[in-house]
KEZA-162695 format. One record per residue: residue number from 1; residue in one letter; x, y, z of N, C-alpha, C in turn. Coordinates in steps of 0.001 Angstrom, whole numbers, padded with zeros to 6 digits. Example, Ala and Ser with C-alpha at 12.3 -4.5 7.8 and 13.67 -1.06 7.14 Angstrom:
2
<seq 1	type A	neast 013190	nnorth -005690	nup 007800	caeast 012300	canorth -004500	caup 007800	ceast 013200	cnorth -003300	cup 007800>
<seq 2	type S	neast 012850	nnorth -002250	nup 007080	caeast 013670	canorth -001060	caup 007140	ceast 012900	cnorth 000030	cup 007870>
This chain:
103
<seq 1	type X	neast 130083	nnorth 077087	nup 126387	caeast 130051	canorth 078533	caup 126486	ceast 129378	cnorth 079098	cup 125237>
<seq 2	type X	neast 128476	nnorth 079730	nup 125692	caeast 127586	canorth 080224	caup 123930	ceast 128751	cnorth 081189	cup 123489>
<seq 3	type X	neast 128437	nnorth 081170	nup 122191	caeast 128868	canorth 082179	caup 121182	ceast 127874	cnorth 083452	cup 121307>
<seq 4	type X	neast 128174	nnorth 084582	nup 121807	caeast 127316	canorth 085607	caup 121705	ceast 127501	cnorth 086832	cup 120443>
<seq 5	type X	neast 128758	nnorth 086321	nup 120239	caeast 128774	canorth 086951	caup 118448	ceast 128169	cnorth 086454	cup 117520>
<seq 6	type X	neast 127932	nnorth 085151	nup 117726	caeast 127021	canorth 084274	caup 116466	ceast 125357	cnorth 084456	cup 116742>
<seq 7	type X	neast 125548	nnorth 084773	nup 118151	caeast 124005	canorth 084878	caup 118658	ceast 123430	cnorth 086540	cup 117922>
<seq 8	type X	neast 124434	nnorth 087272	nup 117964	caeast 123741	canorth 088564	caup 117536	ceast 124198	cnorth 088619	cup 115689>
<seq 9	type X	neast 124965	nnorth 087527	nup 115190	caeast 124822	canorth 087500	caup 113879	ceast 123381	cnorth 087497	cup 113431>
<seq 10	type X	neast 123242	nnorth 086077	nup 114086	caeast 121538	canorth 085501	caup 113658	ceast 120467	cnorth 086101	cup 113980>
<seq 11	type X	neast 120956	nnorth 087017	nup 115052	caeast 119474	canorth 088371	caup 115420	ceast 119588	cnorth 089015	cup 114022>
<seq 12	type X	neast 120573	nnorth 089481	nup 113934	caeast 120781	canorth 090669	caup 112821	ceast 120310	cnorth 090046	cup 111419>
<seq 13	type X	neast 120831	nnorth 088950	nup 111290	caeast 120344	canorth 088419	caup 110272	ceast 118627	cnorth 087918	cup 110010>
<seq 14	type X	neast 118208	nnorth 087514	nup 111342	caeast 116963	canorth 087761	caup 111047	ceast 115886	cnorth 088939	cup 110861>
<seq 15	type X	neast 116338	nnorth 089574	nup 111426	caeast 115860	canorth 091220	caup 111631	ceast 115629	cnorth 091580	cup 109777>
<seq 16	type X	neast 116823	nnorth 091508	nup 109399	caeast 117526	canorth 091867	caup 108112	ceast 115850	cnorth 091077	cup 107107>
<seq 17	type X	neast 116498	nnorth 090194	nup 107211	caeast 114998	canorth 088718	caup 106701	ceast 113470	cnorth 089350	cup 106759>
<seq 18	type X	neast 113400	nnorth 089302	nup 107504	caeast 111958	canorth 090078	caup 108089	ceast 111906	cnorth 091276	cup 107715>
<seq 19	type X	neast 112539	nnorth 092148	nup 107260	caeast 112716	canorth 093089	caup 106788	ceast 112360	cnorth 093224	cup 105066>
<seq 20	type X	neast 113520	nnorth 092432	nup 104607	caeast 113531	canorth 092289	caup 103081	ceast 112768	cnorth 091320	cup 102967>
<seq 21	type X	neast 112664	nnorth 090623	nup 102876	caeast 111532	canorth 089691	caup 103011	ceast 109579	cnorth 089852	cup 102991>
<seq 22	type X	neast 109940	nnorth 090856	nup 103989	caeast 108372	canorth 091415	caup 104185	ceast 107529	cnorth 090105	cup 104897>
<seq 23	type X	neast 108124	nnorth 089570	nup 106152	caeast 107542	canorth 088861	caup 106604	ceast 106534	cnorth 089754	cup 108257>
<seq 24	type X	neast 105469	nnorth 089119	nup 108310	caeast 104991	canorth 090088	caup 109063	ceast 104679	cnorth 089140	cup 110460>
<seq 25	type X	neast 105570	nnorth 088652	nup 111156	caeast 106091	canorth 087962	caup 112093	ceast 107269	cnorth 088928	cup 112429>
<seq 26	type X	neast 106892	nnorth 089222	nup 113934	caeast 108288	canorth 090528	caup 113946	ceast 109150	cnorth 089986	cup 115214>
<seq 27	type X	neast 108505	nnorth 088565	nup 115877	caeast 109342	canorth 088022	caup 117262	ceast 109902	cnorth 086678	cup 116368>
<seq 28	type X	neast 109441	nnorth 086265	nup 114862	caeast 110431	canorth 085560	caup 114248	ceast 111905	cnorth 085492	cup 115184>
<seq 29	type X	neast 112306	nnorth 084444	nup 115369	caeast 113516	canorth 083628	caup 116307	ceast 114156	cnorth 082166	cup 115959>
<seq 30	type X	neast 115600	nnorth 082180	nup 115616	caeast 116474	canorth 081504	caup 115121	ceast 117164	cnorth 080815	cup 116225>
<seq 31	type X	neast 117641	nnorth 079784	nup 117122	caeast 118749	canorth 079496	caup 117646	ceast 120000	cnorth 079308	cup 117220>
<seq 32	type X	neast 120266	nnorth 079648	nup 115437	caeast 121307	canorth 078389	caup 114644	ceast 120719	cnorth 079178	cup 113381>
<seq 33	type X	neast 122324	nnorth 079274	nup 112662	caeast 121674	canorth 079633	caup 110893	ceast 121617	cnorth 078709	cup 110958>
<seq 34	type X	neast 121671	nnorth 077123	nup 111501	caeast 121479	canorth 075929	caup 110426	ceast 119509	cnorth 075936	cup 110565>
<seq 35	type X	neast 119149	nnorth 076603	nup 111804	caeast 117870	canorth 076551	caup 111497	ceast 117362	cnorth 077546	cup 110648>
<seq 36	type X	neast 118053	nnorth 078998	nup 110928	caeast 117503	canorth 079828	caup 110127	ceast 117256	cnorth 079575	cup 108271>
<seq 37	type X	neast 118444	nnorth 078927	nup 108060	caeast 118612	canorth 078049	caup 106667	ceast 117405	cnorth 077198	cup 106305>
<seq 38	type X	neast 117031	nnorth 076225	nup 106963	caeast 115843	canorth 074782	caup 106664	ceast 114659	cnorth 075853	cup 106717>
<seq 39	type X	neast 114200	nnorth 076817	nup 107815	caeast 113638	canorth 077617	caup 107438	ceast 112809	cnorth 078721	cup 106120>
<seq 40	type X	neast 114121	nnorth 079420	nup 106222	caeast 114442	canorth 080071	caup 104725	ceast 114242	cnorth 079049	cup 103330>
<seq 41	type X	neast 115144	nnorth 077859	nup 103478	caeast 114641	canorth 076864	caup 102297	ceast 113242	cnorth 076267	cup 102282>
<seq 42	type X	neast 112534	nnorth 076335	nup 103431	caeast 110900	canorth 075744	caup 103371	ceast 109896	cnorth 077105	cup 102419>
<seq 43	type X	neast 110490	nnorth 078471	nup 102650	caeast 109879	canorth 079107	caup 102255	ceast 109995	cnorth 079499	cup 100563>
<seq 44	type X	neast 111061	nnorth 079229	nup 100205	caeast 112340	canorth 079691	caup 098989	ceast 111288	cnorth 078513	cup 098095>
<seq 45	type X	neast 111492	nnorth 077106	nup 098150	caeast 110502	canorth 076092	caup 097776	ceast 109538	cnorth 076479	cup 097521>
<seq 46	type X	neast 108501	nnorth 077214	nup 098417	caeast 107260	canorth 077205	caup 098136	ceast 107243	cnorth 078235	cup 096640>
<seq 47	type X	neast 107609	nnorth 079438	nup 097062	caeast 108366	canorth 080259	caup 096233	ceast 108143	cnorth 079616	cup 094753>
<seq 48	type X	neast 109473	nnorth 078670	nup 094699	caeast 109780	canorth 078315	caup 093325	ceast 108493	cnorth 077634	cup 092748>
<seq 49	type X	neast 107766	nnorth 077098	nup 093281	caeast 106618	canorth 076196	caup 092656	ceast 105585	cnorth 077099	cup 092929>
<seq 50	type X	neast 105416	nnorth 078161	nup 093559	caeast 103973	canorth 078955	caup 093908	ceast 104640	cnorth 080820	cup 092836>
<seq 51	type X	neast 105204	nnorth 081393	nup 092993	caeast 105766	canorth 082691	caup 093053	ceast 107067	cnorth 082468	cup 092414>
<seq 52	type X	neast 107553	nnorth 082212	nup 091238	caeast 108935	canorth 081977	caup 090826	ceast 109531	cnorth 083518	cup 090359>
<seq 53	type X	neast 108384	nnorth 084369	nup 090175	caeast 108661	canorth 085270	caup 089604	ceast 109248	cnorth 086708	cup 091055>
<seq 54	type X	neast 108496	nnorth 086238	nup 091898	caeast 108149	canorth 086923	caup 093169	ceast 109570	cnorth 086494	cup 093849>
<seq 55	type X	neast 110331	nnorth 085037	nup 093585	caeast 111322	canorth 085111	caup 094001	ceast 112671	cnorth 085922	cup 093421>
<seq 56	type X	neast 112339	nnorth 085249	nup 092155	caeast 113151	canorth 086696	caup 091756	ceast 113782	cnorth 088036	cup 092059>
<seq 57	type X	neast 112480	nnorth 088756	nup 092016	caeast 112604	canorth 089784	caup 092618	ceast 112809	cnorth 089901	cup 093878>
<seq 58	type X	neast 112497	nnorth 089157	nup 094737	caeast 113463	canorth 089181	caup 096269	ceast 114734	cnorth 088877	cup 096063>
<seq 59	type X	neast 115021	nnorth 087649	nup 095333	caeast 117086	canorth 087651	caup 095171	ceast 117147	cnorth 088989	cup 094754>
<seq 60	type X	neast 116828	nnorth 089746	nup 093837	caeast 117442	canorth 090709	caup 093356	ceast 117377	cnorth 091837	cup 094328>
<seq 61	type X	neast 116039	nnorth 091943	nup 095161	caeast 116082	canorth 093228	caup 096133	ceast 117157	cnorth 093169	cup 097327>
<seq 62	type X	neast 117492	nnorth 091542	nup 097426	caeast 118325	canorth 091616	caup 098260	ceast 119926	cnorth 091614	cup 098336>
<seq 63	type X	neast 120158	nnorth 091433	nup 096776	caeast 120952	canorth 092097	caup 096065	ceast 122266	cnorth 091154	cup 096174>
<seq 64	type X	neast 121494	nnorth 089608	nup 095789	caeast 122168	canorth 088316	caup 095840	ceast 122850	cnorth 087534	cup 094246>
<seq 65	type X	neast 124033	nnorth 087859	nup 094331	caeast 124852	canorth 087828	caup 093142	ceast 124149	cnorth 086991	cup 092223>
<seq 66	type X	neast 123600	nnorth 087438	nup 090721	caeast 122873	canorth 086996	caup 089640	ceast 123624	cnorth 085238	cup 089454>
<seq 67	type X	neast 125062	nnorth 085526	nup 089083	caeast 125771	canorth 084269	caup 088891	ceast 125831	cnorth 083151	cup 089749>
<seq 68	type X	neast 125653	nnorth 083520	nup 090805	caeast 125327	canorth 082771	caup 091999	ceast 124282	cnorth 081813	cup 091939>
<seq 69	type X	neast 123005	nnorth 082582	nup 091453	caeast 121386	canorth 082126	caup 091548	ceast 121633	cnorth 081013	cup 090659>
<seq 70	type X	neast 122064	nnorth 081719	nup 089761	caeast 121985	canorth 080613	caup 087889	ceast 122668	cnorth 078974	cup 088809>
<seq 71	type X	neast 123830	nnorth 079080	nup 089213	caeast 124586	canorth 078059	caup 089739	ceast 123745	cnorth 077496	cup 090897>
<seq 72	type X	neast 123176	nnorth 078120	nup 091787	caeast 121974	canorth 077422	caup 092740	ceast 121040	cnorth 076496	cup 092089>
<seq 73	type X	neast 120214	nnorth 077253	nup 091170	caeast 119166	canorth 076521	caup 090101	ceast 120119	cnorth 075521	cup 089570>
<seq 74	type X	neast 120895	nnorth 075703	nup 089418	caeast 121288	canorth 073901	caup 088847	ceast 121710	cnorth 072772	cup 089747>
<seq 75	type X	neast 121812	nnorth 073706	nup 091801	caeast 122109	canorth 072135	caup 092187	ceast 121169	cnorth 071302	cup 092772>
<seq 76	type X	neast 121511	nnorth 070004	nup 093510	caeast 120268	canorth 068832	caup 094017	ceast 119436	cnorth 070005	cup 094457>
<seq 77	type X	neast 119744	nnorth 070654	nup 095541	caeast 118657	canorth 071001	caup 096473	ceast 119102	cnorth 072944	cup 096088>
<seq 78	type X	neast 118013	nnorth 072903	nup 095064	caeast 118166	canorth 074429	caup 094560	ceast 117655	cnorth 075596	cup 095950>
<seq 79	type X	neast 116505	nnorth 074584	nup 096608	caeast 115877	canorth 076159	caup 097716	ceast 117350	cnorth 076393	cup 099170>
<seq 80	type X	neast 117695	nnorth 075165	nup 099295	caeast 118684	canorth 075171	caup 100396	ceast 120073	cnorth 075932	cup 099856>
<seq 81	type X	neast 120251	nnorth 075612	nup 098700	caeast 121395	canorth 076571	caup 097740	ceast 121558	cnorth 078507	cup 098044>
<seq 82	type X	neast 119990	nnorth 078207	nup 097491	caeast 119445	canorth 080145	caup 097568	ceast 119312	cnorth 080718	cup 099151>
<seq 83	type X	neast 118627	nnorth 079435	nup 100151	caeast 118646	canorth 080273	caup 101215	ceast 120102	cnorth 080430	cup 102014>
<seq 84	type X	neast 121393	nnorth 079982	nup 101289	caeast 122727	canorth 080198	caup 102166	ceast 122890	cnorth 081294	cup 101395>
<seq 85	type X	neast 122572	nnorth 081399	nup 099814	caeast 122987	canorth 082634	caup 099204	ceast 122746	cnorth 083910	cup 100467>
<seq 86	type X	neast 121056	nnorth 083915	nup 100427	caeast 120651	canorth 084790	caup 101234	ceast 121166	cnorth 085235	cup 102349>
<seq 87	type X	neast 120915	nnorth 084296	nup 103033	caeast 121934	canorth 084568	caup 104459	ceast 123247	cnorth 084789	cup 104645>
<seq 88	type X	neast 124034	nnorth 084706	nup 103667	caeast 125631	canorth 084855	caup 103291	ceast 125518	cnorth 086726	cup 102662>
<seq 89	type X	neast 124278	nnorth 087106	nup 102473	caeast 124040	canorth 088402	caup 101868	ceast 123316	cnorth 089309	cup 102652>
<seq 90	type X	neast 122571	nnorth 088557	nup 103658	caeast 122241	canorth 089158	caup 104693	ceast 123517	cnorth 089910	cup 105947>
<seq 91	type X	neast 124091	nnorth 088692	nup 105955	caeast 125517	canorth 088617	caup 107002	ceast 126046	cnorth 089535	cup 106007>
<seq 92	type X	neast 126719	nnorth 089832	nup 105166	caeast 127376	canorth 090631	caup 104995	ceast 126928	cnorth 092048	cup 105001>
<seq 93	type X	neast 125667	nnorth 092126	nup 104724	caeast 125069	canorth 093578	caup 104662	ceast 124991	cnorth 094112	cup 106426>
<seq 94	type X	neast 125051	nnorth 093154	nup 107445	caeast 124690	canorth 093233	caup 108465	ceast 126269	cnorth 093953	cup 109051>
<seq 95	type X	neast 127250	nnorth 092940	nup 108268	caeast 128791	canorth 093197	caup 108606	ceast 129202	cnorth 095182	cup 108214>
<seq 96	type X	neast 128658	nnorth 095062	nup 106740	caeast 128839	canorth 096266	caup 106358	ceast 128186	cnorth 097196	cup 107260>
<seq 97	type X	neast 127000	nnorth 097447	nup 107886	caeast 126675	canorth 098263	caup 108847	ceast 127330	cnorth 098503	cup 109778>
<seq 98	type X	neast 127989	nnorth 097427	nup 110417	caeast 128046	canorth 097422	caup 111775	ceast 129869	cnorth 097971	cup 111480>
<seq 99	type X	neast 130463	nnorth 097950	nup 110354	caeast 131784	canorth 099056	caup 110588	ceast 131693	cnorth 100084	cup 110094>
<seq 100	type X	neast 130460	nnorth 101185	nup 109602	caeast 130635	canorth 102229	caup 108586	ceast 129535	cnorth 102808	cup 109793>
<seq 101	type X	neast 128838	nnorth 102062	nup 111182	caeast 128349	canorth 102432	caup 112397	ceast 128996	cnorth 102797	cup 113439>
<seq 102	type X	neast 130292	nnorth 101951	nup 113389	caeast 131413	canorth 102324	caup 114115	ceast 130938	cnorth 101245	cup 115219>
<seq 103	type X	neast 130087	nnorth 100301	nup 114828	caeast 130071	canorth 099618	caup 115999	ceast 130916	cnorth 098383	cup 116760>
C-alpha cells in the first residue's frame, strides 16, 4: 500500500529543492528520499570540488544549522552528510508551512 504522505513529503521537498537550489528542471521527480538523497549528494560533491564557496551560500540560504555543516565536513562521506542536512531542512520548512496554512 503506498504511503501517500511520504509521497507528497518528497513532492514538497522537491519543489522546495528546485526552488532554493535554483535548479532549472521544473518536472525534476523523486520516488524515495533515499533517491532524492544520492541525488542531492551527486550534486553537493560536485559543489565541494567545483563551487565550495557557492555551496556555502546555499547551506546558508537554506538556512541549514552552521554546527551541523562543521560536523558533516568531518564525516566519511561529507556530500551524503549535507544532502540529509538539506532535506531534513527542507522537510521541516515544508512541515512549517503546511500548519501556519492550516493545511
Amino acid at each position: 500500500m503506498p504511503d501517500h504522505h511520504l509521497d507528497n513529503e518528497i513532492e514538497i521537498t522537491t519543489r522546495l529543492l528546485i526552488k532554493d537550489l535554483e535548479i532549472m528542471d521544473p518536472g525534476l521527480q523523486f520516488s524515495s528520499i533515499d533517491k532524492l538523497r544520492k541525488w542531492l549528494a551527486g550534486r553537493i560533491e560536485v559543489m565541494i570540488d567545483n563551487n565550495f564557496q557557492g555551496l556555502l551560500n546555499m547551506l546558508y540560504r537554506i538556512d541549514v544549522d552552521e554546527n551541523k555543516v562543521k560536523m558533516a565536513f568531518s564525516a566519511s562521506e561529507p556530500a551524503d552528510e549535507l544532502a540529509m542536512l538539506v532535506i531534513d531542512r527542507e522537510l521541516q520548512k515544508a512541515a512549517l508551512r503546511k500548519k501556519y496554512r492550516g493545511e
